[in-house]
N, C-alpha and C positions, 0 to 999 in steps of 0.2 A: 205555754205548757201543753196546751190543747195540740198544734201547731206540732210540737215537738214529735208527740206520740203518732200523730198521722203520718208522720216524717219518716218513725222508725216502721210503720207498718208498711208502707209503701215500699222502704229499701229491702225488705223481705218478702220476694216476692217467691212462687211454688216453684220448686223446681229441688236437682239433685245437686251434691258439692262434688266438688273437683274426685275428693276422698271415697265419698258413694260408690261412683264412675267406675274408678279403679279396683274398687271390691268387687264390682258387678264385672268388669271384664277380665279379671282373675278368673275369680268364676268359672265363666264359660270358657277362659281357656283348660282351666284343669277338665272339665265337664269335657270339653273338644279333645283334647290328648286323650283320654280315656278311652273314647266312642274309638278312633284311630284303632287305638293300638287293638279296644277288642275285635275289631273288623278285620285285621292283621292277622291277629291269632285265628280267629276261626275260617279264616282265608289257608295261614296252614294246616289246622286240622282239617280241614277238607281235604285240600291237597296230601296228607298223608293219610289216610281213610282212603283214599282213589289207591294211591301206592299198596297200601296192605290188600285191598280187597283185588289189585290185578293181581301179586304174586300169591295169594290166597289161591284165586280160578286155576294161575297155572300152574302152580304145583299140584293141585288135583291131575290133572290134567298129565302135565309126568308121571306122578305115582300110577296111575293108570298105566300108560304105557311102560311105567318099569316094570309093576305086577304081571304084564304081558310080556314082558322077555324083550321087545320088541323099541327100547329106549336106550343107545347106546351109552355105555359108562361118564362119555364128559360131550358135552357138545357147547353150542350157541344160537340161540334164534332169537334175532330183533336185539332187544335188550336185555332178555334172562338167559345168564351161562349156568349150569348146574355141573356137577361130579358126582359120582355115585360111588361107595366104595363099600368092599363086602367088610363084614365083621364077624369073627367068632371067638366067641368067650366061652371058656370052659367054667364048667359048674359043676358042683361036688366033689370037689378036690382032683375035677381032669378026668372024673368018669366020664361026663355027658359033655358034650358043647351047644350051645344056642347059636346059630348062625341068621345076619341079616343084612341089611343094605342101611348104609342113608345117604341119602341125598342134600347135600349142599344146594341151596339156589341162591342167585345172588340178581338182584337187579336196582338201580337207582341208588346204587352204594348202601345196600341193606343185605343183610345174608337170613337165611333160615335152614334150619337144619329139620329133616327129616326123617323116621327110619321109614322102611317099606321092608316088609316081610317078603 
């Protein structure tokens, strides 16, 4: 009997089961997908953050020159096309009109629209 008990302690020795194992590298796989994907993600929100804040500079940049007269109605440079088109809208039943511009930009298959007085 004595014999017996030394028997069963010896065939249990420290360690993980098969069952452990595979809980633990679940786990780390859902833990690893996750890390992935948020590295992903804020690899494009950076990347669209870069996109907004260039046609951000160069529509400043146009409107400037359209405020100057000096920014031809449609053109192209590098990768930003724009058009400019005038508008006026009558107010007070066609007493007065409001007359402006806006300017379309388009770059990286994104548009923005503008007015410029």
């Amino acid at each position: 009997m004595w014999s017996d008990r030394k028997q069963r302690a010896v065939d249990r020795q420290p360690g993980f089961t098969l069952v452990e194992v595979l809980i633990a590298l679940v786990i780390i796989g859902l833990v690893a997908t996750a890390s992935i994907k948020l590295v992903v993600m804020s690899g494009r929100a950076l990347e669209e953050a870069s996109v907004q804040r260039d046609m951000i500079e160069k529509s400043q940049e146009l409107q400037f020159e359209a405020m100057r007269g000096v920014l031809p109605d449609s053109g192209r440079e590098k990768d930003f096309s724009w058009q400019i088109k005038k508008v006026t809208v009558p107010i007070l039943e066609g007493q007065w009109t409001v007359q402006y511009r806006t300017m379309l930009l388009k770059y990286s298959g994104r548009e923005m629209l503008f007015y410029v007085p």
